[in-house]
SEVONU-480379 format. One record per residue (C-alpha): y, x negated, z negated; residue in one letter; residue number from 1. Coordinates in steps of 0.5 Angstrom, whole numbers. Example, Ala and Ser with C-alpha at 12.3 -4.5 7.8 and 13.67 -1.06 7.14 Angstrom:
BEGIN
{{-9,-25,-16},'A',1}
{{-2,-27,-14},'S',2}
END
This chain:
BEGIN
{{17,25,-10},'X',1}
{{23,25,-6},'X',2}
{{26,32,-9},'X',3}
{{24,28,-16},'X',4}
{{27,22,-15},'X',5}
{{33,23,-11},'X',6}
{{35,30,-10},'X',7}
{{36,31,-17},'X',8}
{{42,26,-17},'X',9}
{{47,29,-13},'X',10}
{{54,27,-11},'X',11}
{{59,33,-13},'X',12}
{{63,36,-9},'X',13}
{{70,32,-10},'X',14}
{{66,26,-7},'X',15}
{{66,29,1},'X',16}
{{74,31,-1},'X',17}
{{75,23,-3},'X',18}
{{82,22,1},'X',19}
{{80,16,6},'X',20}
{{84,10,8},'X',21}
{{88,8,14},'X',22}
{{82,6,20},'X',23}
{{84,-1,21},'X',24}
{{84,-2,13},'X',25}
{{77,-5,12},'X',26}
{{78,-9,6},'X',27}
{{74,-15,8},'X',28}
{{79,-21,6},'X',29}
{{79,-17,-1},'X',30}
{{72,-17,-1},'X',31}
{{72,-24,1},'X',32}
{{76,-26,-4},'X',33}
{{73,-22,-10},'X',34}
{{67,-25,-8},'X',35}
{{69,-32,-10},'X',36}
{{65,-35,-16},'X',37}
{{72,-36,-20},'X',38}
{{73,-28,-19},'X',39}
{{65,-26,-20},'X',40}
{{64,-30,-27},'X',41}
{{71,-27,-30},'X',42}
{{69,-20,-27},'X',43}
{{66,-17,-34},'X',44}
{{71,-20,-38},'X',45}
{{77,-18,-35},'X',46}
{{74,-10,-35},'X',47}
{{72,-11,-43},'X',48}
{{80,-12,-43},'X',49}
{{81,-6,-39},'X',50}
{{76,-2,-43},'X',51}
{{80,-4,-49},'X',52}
{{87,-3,-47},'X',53}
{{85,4,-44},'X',54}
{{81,5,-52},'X',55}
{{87,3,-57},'X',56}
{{93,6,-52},'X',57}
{{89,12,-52},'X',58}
{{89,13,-44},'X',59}
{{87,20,-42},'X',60}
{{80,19,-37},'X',61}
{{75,24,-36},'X',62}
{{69,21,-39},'X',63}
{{65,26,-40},'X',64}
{{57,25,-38},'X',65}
{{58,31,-33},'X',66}
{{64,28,-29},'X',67}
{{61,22,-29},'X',68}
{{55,24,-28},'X',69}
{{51,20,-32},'X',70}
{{47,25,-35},'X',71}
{{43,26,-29},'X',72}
{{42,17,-27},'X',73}
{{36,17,-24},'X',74}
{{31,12,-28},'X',75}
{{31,6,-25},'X',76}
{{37,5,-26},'X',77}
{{39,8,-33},'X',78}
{{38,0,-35},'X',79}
{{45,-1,-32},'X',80}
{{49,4,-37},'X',81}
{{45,2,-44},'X',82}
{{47,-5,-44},'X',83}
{{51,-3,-51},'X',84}
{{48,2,-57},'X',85}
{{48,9,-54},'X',86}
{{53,11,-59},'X',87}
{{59,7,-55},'X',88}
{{56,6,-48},'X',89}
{{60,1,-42},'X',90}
{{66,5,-39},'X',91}
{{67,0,-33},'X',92}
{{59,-3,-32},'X',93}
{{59,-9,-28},'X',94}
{{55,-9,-24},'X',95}
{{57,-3,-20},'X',96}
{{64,-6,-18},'X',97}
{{60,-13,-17},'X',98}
{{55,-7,-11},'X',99}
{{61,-6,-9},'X',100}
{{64,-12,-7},'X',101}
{{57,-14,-5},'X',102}
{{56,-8,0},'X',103}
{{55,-9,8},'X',104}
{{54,-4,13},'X',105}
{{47,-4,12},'X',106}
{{41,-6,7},'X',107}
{{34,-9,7},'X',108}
{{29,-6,1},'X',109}
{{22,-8,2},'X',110}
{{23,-10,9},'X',111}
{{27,-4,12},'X',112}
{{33,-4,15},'X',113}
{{38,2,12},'X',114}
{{45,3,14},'X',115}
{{50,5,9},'X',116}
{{54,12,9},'X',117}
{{61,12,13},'X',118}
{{62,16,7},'X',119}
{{60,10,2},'X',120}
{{64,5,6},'X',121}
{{70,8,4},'X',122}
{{69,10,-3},'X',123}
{{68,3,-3},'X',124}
{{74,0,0},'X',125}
{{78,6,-4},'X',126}
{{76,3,-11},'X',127}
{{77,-4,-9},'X',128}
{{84,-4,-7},'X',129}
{{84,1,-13},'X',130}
{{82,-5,-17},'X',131}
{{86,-10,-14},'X',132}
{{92,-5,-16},'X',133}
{{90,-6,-23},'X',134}
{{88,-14,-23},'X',135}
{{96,-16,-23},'X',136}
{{98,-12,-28},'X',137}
{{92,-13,-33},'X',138}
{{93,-21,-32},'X',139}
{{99,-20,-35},'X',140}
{{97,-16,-41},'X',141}
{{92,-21,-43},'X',142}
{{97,-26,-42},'X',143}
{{102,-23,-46},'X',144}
{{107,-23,-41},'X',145}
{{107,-15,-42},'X',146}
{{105,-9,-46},'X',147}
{{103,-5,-41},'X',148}
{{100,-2,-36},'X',149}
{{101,4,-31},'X',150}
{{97,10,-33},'X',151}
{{97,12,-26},'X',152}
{{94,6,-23},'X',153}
{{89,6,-29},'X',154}
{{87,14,-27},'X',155}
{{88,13,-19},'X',156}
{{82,6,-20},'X',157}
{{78,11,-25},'X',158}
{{77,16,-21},'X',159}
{{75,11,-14},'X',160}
{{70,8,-21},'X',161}
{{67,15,-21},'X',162}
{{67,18,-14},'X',163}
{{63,10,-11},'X',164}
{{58,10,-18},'X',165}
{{55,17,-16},'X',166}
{{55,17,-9},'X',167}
{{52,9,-9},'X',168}
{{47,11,-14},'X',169}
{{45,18,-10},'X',170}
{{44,13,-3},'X',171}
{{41,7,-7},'X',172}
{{35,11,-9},'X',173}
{{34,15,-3},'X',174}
{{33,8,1},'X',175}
{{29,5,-5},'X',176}
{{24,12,-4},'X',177}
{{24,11,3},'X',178}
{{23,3,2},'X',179}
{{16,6,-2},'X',180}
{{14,9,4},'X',181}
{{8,4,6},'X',182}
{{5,4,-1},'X',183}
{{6,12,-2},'X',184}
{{3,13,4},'X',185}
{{-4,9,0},'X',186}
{{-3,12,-6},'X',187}
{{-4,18,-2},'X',188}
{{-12,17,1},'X',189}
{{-14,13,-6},'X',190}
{{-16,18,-10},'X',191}
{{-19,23,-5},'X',192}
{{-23,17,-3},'X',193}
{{-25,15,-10},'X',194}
{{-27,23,-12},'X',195}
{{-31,23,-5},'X',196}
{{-34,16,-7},'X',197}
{{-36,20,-14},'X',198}
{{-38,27,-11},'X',199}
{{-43,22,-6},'X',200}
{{-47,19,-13},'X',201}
{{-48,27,-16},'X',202}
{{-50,31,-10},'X',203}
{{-57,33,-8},'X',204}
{{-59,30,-1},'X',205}
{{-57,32,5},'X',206}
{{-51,34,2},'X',207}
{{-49,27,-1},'X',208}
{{-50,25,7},'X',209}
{{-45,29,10},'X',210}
{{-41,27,4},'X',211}
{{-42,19,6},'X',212}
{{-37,22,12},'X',213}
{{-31,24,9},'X',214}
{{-31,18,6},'X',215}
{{-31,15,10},'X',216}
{{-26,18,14},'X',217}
{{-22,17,8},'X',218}
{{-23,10,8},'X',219}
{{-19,10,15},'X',220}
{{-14,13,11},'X',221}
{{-13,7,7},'X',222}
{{-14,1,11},'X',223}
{{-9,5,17},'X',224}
{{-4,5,12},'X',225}
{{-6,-2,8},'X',226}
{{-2,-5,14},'X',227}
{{5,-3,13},'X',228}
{{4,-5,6},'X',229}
{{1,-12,6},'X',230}
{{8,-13,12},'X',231}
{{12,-12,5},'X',232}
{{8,-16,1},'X',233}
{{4,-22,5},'X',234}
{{7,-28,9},'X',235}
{{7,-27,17},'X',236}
{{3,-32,18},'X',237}
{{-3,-30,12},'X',238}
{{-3,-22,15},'X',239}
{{-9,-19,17},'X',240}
{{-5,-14,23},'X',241}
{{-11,-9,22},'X',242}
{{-17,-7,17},'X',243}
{{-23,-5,20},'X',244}
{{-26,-1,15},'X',245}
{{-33,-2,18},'X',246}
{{-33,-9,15},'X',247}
{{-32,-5,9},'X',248}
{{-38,-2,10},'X',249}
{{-42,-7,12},'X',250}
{{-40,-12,6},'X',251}
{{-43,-5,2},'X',252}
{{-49,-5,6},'X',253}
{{-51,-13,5},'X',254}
{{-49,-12,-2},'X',255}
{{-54,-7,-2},'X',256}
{{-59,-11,0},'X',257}
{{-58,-17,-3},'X',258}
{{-58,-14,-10},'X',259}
{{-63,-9,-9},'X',260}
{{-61,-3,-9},'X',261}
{{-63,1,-3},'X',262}
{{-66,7,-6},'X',263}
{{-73,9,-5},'X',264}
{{-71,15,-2},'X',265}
{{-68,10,4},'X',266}
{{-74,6,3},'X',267}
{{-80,12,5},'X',268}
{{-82,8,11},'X',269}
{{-86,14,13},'X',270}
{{-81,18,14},'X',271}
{{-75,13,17},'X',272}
{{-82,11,22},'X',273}
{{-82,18,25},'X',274}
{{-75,19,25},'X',275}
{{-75,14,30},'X',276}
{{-82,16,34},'X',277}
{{-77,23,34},'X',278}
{{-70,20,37},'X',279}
{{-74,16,41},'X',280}
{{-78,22,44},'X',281}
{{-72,26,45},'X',282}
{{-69,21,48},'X',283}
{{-75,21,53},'X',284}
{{-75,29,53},'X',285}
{{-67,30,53},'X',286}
{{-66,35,58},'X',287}
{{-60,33,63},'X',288}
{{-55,37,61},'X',289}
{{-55,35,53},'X',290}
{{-51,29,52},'X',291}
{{-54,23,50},'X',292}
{{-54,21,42},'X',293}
{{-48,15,40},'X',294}
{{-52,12,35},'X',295}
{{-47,12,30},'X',296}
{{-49,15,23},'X',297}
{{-41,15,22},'X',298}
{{-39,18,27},'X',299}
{{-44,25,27},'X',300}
{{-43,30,22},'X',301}
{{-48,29,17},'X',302}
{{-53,26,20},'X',303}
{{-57,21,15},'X',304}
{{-57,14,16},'X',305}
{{-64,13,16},'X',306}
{{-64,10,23},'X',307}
{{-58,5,21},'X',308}
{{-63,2,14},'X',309}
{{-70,3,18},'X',310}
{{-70,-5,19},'X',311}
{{-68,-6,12},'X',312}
{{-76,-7,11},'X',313}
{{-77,-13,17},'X',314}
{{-73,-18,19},'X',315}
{{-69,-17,26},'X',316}
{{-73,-15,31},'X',317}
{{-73,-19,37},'X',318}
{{-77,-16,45},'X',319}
{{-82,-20,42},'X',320}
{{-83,-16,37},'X',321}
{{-87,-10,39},'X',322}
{{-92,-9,35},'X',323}
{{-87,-10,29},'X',324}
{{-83,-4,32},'X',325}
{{-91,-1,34},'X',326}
{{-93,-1,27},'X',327}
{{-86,2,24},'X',328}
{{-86,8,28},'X',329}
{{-93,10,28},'X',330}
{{-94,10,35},'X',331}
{{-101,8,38},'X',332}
{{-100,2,44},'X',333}
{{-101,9,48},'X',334}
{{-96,12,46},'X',335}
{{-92,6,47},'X',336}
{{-94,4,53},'X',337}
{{-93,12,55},'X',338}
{{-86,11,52},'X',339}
{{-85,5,56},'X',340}
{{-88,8,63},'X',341}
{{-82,14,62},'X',342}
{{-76,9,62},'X',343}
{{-76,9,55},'X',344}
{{-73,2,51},'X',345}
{{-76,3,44},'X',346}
{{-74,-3,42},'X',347}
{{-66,-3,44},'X',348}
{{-66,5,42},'X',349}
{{-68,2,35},'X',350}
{{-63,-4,36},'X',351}
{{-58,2,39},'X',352}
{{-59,7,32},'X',353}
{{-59,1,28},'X',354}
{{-54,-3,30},'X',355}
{{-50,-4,23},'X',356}
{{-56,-8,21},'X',357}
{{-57,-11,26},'X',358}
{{-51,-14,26},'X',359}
{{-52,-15,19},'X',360}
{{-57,-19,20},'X',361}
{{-54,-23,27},'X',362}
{{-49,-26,23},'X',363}
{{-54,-28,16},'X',364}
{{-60,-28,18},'X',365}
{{-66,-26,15},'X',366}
{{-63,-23,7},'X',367}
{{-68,-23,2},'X',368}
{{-68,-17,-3},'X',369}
{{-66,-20,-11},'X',370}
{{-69,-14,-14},'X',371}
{{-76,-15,-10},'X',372}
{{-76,-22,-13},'X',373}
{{-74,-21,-19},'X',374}
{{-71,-28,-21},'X',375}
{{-64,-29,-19},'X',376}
{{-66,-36,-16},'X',377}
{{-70,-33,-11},'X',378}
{{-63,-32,-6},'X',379}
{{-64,-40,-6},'X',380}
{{-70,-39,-2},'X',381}
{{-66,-35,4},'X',382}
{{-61,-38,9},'X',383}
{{-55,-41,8},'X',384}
{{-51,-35,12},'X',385}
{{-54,-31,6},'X',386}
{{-50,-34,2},'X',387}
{{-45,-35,4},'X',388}
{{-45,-27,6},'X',389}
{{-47,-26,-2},'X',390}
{{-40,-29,-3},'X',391}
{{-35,-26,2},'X',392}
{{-38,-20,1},'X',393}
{{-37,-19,-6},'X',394}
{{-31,-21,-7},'X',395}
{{-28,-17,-1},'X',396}
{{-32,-10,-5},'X',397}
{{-29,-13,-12},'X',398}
{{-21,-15,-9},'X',399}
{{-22,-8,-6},'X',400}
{{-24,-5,-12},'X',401}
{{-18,-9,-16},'X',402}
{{-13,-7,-12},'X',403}
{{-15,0,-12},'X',404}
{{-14,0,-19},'X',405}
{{-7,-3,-19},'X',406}
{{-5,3,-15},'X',407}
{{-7,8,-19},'X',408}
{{-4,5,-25},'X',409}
{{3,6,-21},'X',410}
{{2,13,-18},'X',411}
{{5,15,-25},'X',412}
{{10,10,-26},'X',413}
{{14,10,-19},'X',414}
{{20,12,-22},'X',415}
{{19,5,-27},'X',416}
{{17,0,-21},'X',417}
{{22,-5,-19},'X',418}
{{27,-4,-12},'X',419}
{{23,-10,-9},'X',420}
{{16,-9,-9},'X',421}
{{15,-16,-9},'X',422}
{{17,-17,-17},'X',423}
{{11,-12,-18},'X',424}
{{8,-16,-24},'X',425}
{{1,-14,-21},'X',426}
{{1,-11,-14},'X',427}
{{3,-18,-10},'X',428}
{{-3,-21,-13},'X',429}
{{-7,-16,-11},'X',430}
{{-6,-14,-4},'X',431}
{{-5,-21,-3},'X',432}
{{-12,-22,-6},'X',433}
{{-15,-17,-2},'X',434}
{{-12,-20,5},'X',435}
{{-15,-26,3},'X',436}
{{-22,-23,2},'X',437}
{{-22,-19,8},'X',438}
{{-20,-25,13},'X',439}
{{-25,-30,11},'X',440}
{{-30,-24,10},'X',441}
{{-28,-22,19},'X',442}
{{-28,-29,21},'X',443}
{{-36,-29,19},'X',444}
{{-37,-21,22},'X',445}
{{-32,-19,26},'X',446}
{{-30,-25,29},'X',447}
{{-37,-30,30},'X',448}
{{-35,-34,36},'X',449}
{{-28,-35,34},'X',450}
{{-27,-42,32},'X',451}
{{-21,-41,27},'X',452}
END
C-alpha cells in the first residue's frame, strides 16, 4: 500500500535543488498575517484575479501535467484540482496556498504526531514570501491603479507554487498512510480469520479441530491489533485498553448453548465419558518425566474440545456431585474410589479440563438449551443471568461480525477513505458499537467481582 499510495507521487528533482532562504528568515509574522480572516475570505478572489491576468496578458508559465505533476496526484486528493470542468482545470488551487499558510512544524492524523520535512518548510516559507511579492502589485491592477504586473515575480511565485504543491502532497500522503497503520494492521488478520472460520465448517473431524486453533490464533490477531484502532476512534474514557479474545469465544460458546446448537458429534456422552476416565488415568499413571496437561483445548495443537463441552449435558457439577461425575465417565464406585486412593481429584481434573464451561455456567447459571425445548419461551424458565448472558453475548457476536463486515468493505477503497478516520460514514459506529459490546459483555464474565 505504501508503494501504491505514496511512492507513485514523487517530488522531481528540481525540488531538493530549490534554493533556501536565509536562516533566520521564518516567515512566521507573514503567515500571521496571511492567516487573518480578512486575508483568508479574498484568498480564492485574489488568485482568480491572477489567473486571469496571467490567461488575457499571455504570461509564459510552464503548465504542462508533467511540470506540475498533476498527472500523478495521488487520489485522494484529485478533488482538490477538479473544482472546474476538466477542460479548463484551476492553476492557483486555494487550498494549496491556505496548507501553506496553515502549516506547523508537525501534524497530527488520526492520533499520530508527524513532523514536517525541513525541506517543506522552506518551500513554504519560499512561496510565501513569493506571494506576498505579487499581493501589492495585483491589488494594484484590480484597483485600476495599473496595468501591469512584472513577469518575473508572476514566474518566481509560480515556480515556489509548483515545487510546495508536489512536495507537500508527496509528504501529506505518506503521513496519511502511516496514519492508517492501526486499521491496515486489522485489515490484515480479517480475512485469513474468516477463511479459516470457513475452511473449520467444511473439514472433516479431527481436521476441523486442528483448524479451530489457527483460528483462533488469528482471533489474537484481531483483538492485539483492535486496541490502536478503537485509540483512533473511541473517547478515552469509553475505551476498552485490551480485547481478550476468550470472551469471544466463550459469547460463541454460550450461544451455542442457548440455541442449541452444540452438534451431535460433541453430544456423544459415551465418547466425552471416556475421554475423560482416559485423562483422568493419565493423570494417575503419568510417568514423572511427562509433563503434566494444561488443559487448554486452545492452547494444544489439535486437541479436540470434548472435555471443555463434556458438562454441556449437566449443570456445573459441584464436590457433591460425585455420582453425577460417577455416571458421566463410566467408572464404577471402585474405579473411583481407586482413583481417589491414587491422589487423583477426578472432580477438580474435570473441572480443570472444562474450565470454559464452567466458567460459563459460574457466571449464568444453569442455561437451559432452546432447541431441546422446542418454544422460544422455554429461556423464560432459566435464570435471570441467562438472560442477560443471551443478550450480551449476541450482540457482542453480532457487533463483532458487523464490524468485520465494515472492514472488508474498506480493504479495496483505502485510497477512497477520507484522511481522519473519524469522517468514516461507517467505520466509527461500528468500533465503537463493538467497544460498547465487548465492556458490558467483561463486566459479566471477565470482571464478576467488580462493582463497575
Amino acid at each position: 500500500m505504501l508503494e501504491a499510495g505514496v511512492f507513485s507521487y514523487m517530488p522531481s528533482a528540481s525540488t531538493s535543488a530549490a534554493p533556501t532562504l536565509p536562516a533566520g528568515l521564518s516567515c512566521l509574522a507573514l503567515r500571521r498575517e496571511l492567516g487573518e480572516s480578512k486575508h483568508l475570505d479574498s484568498l480564492e478572489e485574489s488568485l482568480i484575479n491572477l489567473e486571469r491576468y496571467v490567461i488575457d496578458q499571455n504570461v509564459p508559465l510552464e503548465t504542462s501535467p508533467a511540470f506540475t505533476g498533476r498527472d500523478s496526484i495521488p487520489l485522494r486528493f484529485k478533488a482538490l484540482f477538479s473544482e472546474n470542468a476538466p477542460d479548463q482545470p484551476r492553476l492557483l488551487v486555494p487550498d494549496v496556498l491556505r496548507a501553506a499558510i496553515a502549516m506547523e512544524d508537525s501534524e497530527v492524523i488520526n492520533g499520530l504526531v508527524q513532523s514536517r520535512d525541513p525541506q517543506l518548510l522552506l518551500l513554504r516559507n519560499r512561496l510565501l514570501v513569493k506571494y506576498n511579492e505579487v499581493r501589492g502589485p495585483l491589488a494594484a491592477y484590480v484597483s485600476g491603479n495599473t496595468s501591469k504586473i512584472a513577469v518575473k515575480c508572476i514566474s518566481e511565485m509560480w515556480q515556489a507554487w509548483v515545487e510546495f504543491e508536489k512536495t507537500w502532497l508527496y509528504e501529506e500522503e505518506s503521513h496519511i498512510v502511516a496514519s492508517f497503520q492501526p486499521l491496515v494492521d486489522v485489515l490484515l488478520a480479517v480475512e485469513p480469520f474468516l477463511r479459516s472460520r470457513g475452511r473449520e465448517r467444511v473439514l472433516p473431524h479431527p481436521r476441523s479441530e486442528k483448524q479451530k486453533v489457527n483460528s483462533v490464533m488469528m482471533l489474537e490477531a484481531i483483538c492485539s491489533a483492535l486496541p490502536r484502532l478503537t485509540a483512533v476512534l473511541v473517547p478515552a474514557v469509553d475505551r476498552c485498553l485490551i480485547f481478550d479474545p476468550v470472551l469471544l469465544l466463550l459469547a460463541e460458546h454460550v450461544q451455542g448453548r442457548l440455541r442449541g446448537t452444540i452438534t451431535p458429534a460433541d453430544q456423544d456422552e459415551i465418547r466425552l465419558a471416556h475421554t475423560i476416565a482416559e485423562e483422568c488415568c493419565d493423570v494417575a499413571v503419568a510417568p514423572l518425566d511427562r509433563p503434566m496437561s494444561t488443559g487448554s483445548v486452545w492452547s494444544q495443537s489439535g486437541q479436540p474440545a470434548f472435555i471443555a463441552k463434556a458438562l454441556c449435558c449437566s449443570p456445573l457439577m459441584s464436590p457433591q456431585d460425585s455420582r453425577l461425575v460417577t455416571s458421566l465417565a463410566g467408572l464404577s464406585q471402585a474405579d473411583f474410589t481407586q482413583l481417589r486412593s491414587a491422589g487423583v481429584d477426578l472432580i477438580g481434573c474435570c473441572r480443570k479440563r472444562s474450565a470454559l464451561e464452567e466458567y460459563a455456567l459460574k457466571a449464568v447459571g444453569h442455561i437451559a438449551s432452546r432447541g431441546t425445548q422446542g418454544k422460544r419461551g422455554s429461556l423464560a424458565q432459566s435464570s435471570v443471568g441467562a438472560h442477560r448472558a443471551d443478550n450480551l453475548t449476541a450482540g457482542l457476536l453480532r457487533r463483532f461480525d458487523q464490524l468485520l463486515d465494515v472492514l472488508l468493505s474498506m480493504k479495496s477503497t483505502l485510497e477512497h477513505i477520507p484522511t481522519d478516520l473519524s469522517t468514516h460514514p461507517r467505520l466509527p459506529a461500528a468500533v465503537v458499537a463493538f467497544n460498547t459490546a465487548y465492556k458490558r459483555a467483561a463486566r459479566l464474565y471477565m470482571e464478576p467481582d467488580n462493582l463497575l
